[in-house]
C-alpha positions in Angstrom: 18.1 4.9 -20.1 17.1 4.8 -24.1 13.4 6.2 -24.5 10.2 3.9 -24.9 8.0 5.4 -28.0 6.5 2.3 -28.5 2.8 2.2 -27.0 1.9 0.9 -23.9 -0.6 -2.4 -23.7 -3.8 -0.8 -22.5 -4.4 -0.7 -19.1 -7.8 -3.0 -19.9 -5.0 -5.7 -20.4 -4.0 -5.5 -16.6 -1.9 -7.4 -16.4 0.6 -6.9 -19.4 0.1 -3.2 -19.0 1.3 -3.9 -15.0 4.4 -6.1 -16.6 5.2 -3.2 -19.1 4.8 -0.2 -16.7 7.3 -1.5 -13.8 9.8 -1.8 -16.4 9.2 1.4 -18.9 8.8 3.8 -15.8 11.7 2.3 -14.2 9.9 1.2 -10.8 11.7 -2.1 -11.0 13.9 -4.7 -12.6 12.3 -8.1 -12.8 15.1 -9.6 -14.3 17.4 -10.9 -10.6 18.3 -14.1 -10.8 16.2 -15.5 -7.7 12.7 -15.9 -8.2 10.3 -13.9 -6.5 13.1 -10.9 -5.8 13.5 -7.9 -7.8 15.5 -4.4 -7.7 14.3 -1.1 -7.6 15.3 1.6 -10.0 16.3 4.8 -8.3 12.9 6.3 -10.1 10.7 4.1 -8.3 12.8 3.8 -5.4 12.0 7.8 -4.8 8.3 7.1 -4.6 8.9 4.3 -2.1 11.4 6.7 0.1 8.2 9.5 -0.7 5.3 7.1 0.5 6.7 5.4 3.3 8.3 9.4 4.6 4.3 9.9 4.6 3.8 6.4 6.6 6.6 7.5 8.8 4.9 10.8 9.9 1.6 9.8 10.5 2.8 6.9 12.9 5.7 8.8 14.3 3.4 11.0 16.4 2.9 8.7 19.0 5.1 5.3 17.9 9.0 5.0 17.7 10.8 3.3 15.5 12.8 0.3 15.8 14.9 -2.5 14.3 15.5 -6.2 15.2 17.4 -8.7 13.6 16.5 -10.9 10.5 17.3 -13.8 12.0 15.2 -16.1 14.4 16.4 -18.6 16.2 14.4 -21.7 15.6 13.5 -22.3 19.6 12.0 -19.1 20.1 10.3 -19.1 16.1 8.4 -22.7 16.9 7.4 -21.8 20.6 3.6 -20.1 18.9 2.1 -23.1 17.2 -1.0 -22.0 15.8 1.7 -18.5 14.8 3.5 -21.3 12.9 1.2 -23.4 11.7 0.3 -20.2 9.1 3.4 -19.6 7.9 5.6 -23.1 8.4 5.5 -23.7 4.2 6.4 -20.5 3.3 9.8 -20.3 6.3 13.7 -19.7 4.7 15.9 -21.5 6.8 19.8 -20.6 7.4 21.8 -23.9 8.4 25.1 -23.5 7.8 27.8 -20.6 9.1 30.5 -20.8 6.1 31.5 -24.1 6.4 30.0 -25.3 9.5 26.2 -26.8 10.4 24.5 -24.6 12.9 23.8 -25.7 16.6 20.6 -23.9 16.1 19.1 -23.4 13.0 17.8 -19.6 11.9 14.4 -18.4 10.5 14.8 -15.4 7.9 11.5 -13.4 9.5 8.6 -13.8 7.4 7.2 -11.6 10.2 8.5 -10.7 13.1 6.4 -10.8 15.7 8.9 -14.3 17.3 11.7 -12.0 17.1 10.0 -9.0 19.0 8.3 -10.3 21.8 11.2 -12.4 23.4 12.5 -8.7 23.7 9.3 -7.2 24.7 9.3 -10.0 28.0 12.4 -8.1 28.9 10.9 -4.3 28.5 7.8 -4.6 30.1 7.9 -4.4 33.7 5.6 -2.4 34.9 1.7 -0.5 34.4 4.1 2.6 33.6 5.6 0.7 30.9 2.7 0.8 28.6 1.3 1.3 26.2 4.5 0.6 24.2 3.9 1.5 20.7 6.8 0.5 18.4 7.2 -0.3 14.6 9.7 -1.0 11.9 10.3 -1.1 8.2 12.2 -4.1 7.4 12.6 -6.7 4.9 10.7 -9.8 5.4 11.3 -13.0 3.5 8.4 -16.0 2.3 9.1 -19.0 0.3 5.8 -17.6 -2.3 5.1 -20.8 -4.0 2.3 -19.3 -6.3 2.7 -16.6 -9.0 5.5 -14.2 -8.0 4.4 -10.4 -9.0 6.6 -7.4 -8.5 5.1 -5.0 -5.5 2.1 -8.1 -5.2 3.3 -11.4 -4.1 7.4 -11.6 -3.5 9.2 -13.9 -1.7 11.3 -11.0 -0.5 8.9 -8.6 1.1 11.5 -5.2 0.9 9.5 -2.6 2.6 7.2 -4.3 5.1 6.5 -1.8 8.0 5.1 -3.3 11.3 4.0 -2.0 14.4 3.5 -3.7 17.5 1.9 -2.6 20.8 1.7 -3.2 24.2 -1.5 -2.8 26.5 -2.9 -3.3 29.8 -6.4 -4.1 28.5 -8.0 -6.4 25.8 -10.1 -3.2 25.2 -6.9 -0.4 25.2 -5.4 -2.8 22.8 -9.3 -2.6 20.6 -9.1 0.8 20.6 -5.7 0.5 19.4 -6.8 -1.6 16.2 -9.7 0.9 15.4 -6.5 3.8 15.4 -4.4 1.8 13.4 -7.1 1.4 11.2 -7.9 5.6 10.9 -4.1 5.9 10.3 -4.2 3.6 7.6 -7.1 5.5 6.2 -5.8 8.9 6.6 -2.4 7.3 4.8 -4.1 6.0 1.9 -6.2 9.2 1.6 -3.2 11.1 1.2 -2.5 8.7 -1.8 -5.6 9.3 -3.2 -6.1 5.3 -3.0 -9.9 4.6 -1.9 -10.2 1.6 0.7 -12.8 -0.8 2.0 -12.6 -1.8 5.5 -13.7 -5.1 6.5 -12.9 -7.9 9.3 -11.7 -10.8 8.1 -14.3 -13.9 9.3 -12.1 -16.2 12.2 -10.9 -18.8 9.1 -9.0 -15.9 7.4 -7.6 -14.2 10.4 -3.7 -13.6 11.0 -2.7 -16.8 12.9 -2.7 -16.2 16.9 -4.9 -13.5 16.8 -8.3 -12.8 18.4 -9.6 -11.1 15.2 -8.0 -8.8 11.8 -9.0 -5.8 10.4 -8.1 -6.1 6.2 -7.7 -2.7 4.0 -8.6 -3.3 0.5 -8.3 -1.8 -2.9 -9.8 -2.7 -6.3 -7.5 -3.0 -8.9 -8.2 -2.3 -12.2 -9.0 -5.4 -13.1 -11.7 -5.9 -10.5 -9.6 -8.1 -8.3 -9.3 -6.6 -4.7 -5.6 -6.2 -3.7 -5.5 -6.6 0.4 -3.3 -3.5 1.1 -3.3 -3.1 5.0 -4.3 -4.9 8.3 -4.6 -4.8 11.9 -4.7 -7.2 14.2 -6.1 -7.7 17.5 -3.9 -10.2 19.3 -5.6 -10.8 22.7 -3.4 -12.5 25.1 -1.9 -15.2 22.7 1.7 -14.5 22.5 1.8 -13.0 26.0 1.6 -16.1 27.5 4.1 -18.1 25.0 6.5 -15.4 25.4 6.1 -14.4 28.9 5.0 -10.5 28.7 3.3 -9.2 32.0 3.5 -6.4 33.9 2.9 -5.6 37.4 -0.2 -3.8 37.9 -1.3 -0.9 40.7 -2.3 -3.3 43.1 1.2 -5.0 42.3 0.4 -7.7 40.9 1.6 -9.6 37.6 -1.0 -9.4 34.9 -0.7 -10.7 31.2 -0.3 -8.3 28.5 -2.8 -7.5 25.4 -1.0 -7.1 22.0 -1.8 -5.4 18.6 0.4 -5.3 15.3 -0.4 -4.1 12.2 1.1 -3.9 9.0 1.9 -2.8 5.4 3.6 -4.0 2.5 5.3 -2.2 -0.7 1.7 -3.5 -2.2 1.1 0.0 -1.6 2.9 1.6 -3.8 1.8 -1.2 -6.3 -2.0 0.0 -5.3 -0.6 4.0 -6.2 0.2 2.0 -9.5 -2.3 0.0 -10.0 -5.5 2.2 -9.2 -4.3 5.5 -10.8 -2.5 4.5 -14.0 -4.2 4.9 -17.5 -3.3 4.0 -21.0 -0.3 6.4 -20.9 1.6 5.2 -18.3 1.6 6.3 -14.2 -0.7 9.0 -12.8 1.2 10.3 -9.5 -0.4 12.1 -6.9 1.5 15.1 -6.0 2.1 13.6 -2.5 4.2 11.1 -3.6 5.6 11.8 -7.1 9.6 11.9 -7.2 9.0 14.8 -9.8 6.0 16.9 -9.0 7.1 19.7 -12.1 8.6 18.9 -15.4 10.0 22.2 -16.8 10.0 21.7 -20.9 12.2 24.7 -22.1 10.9 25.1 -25.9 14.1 26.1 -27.6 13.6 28.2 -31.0 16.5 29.8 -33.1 18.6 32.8 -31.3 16.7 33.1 -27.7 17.9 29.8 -26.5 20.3 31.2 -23.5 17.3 33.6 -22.6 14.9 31.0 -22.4 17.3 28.3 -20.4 17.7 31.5 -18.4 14.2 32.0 -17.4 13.7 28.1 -17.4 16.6 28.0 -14.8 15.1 30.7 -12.6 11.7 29.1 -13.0 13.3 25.6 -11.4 15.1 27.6 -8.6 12.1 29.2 -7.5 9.6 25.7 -7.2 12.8 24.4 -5.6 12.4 27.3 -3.2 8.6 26.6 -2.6 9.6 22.9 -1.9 8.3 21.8 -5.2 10.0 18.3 -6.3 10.8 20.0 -10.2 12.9 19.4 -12.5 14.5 20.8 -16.1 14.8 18.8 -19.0 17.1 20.2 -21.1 18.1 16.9 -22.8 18.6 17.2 -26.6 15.2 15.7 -27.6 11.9 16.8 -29.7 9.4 18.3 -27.4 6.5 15.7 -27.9 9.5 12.7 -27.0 9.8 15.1 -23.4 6.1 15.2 -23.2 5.9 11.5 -23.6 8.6 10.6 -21.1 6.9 12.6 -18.1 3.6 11.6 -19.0 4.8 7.6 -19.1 6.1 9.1 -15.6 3.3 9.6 -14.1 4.2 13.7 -13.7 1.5 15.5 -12.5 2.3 19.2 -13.7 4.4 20.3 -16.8 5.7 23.5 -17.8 6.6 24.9 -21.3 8.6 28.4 -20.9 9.1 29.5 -24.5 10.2 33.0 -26.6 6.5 33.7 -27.1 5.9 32.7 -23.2 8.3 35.0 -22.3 7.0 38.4 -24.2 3.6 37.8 -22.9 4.8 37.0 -19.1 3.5 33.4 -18.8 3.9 29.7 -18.7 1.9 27.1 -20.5 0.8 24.3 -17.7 0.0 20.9 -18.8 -1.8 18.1 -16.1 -1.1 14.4 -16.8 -4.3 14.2 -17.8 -3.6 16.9 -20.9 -5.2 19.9 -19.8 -3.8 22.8 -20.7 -3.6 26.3 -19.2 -1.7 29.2 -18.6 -0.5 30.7 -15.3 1.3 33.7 -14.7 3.8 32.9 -12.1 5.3 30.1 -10.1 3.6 30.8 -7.1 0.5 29.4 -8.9 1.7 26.0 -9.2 1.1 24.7 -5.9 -2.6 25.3 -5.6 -2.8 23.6 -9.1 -0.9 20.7 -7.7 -3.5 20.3 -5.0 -6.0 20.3 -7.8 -4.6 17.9 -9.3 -4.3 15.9 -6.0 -8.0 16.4 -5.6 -8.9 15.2 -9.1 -6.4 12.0 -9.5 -8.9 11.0 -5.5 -12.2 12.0 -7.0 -11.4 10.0 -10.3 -9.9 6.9 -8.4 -13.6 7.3 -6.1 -15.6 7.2 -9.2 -13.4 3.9 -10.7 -14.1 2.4 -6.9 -17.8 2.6 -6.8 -18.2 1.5 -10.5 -16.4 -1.7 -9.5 -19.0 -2.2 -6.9 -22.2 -4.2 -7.0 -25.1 -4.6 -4.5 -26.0 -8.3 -4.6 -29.1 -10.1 -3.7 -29.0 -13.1 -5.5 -26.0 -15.8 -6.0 -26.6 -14.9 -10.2 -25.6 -11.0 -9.3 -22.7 -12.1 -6.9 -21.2 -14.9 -9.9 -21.7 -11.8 -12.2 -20.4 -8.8 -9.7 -17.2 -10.5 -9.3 -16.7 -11.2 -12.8 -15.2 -7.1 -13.0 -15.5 -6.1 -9.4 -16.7 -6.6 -5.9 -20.3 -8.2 -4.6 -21.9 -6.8 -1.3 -24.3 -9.1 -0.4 -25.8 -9.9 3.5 -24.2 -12.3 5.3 -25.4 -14.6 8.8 -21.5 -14.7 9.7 -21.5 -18.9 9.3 -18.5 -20.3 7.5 -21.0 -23.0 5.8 -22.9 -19.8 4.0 -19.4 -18.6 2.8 -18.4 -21.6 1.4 -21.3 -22.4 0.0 -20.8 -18.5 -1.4 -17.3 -19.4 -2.5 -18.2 -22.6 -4.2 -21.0 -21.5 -6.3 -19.1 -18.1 -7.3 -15.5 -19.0 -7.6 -15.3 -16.0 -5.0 -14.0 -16.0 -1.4 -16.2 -13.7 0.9 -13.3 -11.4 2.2 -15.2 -9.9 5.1 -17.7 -8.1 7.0 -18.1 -4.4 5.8 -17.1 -2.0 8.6 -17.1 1.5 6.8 -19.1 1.2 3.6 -22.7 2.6 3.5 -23.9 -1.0 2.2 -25.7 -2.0 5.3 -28.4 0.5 5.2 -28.2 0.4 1.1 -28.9 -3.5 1.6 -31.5 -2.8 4.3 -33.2 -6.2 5.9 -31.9 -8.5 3.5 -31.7 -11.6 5.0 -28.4 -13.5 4.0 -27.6 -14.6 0.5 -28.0 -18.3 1.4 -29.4 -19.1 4.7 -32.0 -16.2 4.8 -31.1 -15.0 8.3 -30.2 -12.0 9.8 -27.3 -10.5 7.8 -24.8 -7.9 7.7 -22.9 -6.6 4.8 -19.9 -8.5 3.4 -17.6 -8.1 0.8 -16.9 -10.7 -1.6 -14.7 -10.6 -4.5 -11.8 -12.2 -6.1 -8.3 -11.4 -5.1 -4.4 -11.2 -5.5 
């Protein structure tokens, strides 16, 4: 594809610099004819298959992974009213077979737990049965009436993974939450994306569940981007759909559900919170190309060095090292550029000079410069790099985060970041919150250290005994 030199908006301009990147870096084409659904480039398609392969281990140690069918037959989607009532405006209908009306009309999922559990009524039978810990990554489909954004808010979902689980307890199926929610953690550590924790309050919970667990991020323009959750689903859609099993004393008991889920807004978060005026910063984790090799080409040695290039290549590829050789007939700095508006995280020039003293020049994305000896040194420097791109994405996090105790420092927090302020738990106190600083309150801190940093505050509004809440504007 022809080479961008032209420079990028500045990341300070979020939202054009989030416009220009997806398109320069070839994550994805904007430009299908349906609103709300987009392509990816193979480029940004290799970070997807890289991320979710990392989602994939972590919850393939004790889940298994599955795959129903897109389509829901209207009897069995409206059967969970309060389920519906949250997404009925947002539902794709299929009506017609070629040229015939349907008998029964079909739902394209927007989520799938009406297509799951008819299934799961059938699986469970007995105590021995559970727990059954499933998921899937499938695409999911919602008629997105407000501003469509690639990766954010899609009316074609392509990468949504679920899991959903099967208990014999309300508190087997809590302790399966809290794991979902250290798996999510450990998953976005290894991106080197930072997270706050919080339970939603009841109005803001998934529909049909008892309570949800949200994982946010801050985005670079303050605004939190909700990048995970868990939900805790009681007995709700064991009794609409008819899940029991029999227990030791043989008899039928109801079953306690979990799902949990997450979206391709995570590799909009890997995006989002690591990128800089340049273009992408990848972590090594997840980069398509960990290792640019730049061979610098200079009168009669040019077989020699595309000879010691080439060998250099072969032996990261050995090590497992994602690398790769550009040997594209190009000026140096136009390389440079391309793999730093790449988000590369390590490149190598091999040149005469590098040669006859026995070492390579290594470049991090963020323009340090070193020298190494040998290839075998590049894979501790990756994890160096891993480490910084986490520490600086830590530092960006808690800069974006305020300790409130008045509604003044909460309207001003959220102008560039996230309040903490105490909260009683009443919904009047949040609205009033929300009213007066154009902010909803997202939650009730679970993991952050802002409940002893806020000490006996008394809520924001009410004065009362309060807890910790997040509140900040959002995508």
């Amino acid at each position: 594809m022809e080479e961008k030199t032209d420079a990028l908006p500045p990341i300070a301009d979020f939202s054009a610099w989030y416009n220009e990147i997806l398109r320069r870096a070839e994550i994805m084409d904007v430009r299908y004819p349906v609103k709300g659904l987009y392509v990816w480039y193979p480029f940004g398609f290799a970070i997807r298959k890289n991320t979710y392969n990392r989602l994939r281990a972590l919850l393939d140690t004790d889940h298994q992974e599955t795959l129903f069918p897109l389509l829901i037959p209207d009897h069995e989607f409206m059967k969970e009213a309060e389920h519906i009532k949250g997404f009925e405006e947002e539902v794709y209908w299929v009506t017609r077979g070629g040229l015939s009306e349907l008998d029964v009309k079909l739902a394209l999922r927007p989520t799938s737990e009406t297509s799951i559990y008819p299934m799961y009524a059938l699986w469970v039978r007995s105590h021995a049965d559970l727990p059954l810990k499933l998921y899937q990554i499938v695409n999911t489909f919602r008629y997105e009436t407000k501003h469509t954004r690639p990766l954010i808010r899609l009316r074609e979902i392509t990468s949504f993974k679920e899991a959903h689980t099967v208990h014999c307890t309300w508190e087997e199926a809590a302790a399966q939450v809290e794991e979902a929610v250290r798996l999510y953690t450990e998953f976005y550590t290894g991106l080197a994306v930072p997270v706050l924790i919080s339970r939603r309050p009841d109005w803001d919970k998934f529909p049909g569940a008892d309570y949800t667990i949200a994982v946010d991020t801050i985005m670079p323009d303050g605004k939190t981007l909700q990048i995970g959750t868990a939900h805790h689903l009681g007995t709700h859609f064991s009794k609409t759909f008819g899940i029991t099993y029999e227990d030791l004393n043989g008899e039928q008991q109801l079953a306690y559900q979990t799902c949990y889920g997450i979206s391709e807004r995570c590799i909009a978060s890997v995006i989002s919170v690591h990128g800089d005026d340049t273009g992408l910063v990848l972590p090594p984790s997840v980069a398509p190309v960990q290792v640019a090799i730049i061979p610098i080409i200079i009168g009669k040695r040019r077989d020699e060095v595309l000879a010691a290039a080439e060998g250099l290549l072969t032996e990261l590829k050995s090590m497992g090292i994602r690398a790769e050789l550009d040997t594209r007939d190009m000026r140096p700095g136009a390389k440079y550029y391309h793999w730093e508006l790449h988000g590369v995280p390590l490149r190598l020039e091999l040149g005469p000079r590098d040669i006859d003293a026995g070492t390579i020049v290594a470049v991090d994305r963020f323009k340090v410069k070193r020298q190494i000896s040998s290839a075998a040194e590049v894979a501790p420097l990756l994890d160096e790099i891993q480490e910084m791109i986490r520490v600086r994405a830590e530092d960006a996090r808690e800069a974006k985060i305020r300790l409130c105790h008045s509604i003044e420092e909460i309207r001003s927090a959220v102008m560039g970041g996230v309040a903490v302020a105490a909260w009683c738990g009443d919904r009047a106190c949040a609205d009033q919150i929300e009213a007066e600083t154009d902010a909803p309150l997202l939650g009730s801190d679970l993991r952050g250290p802002y409940n002893e940093r806020l000490g006996d505050s008394g809520c924001i509004v009410c004065t009362k005994k309060g807890t910790a809440a997040l509140i900040g504007r959002s995508y």
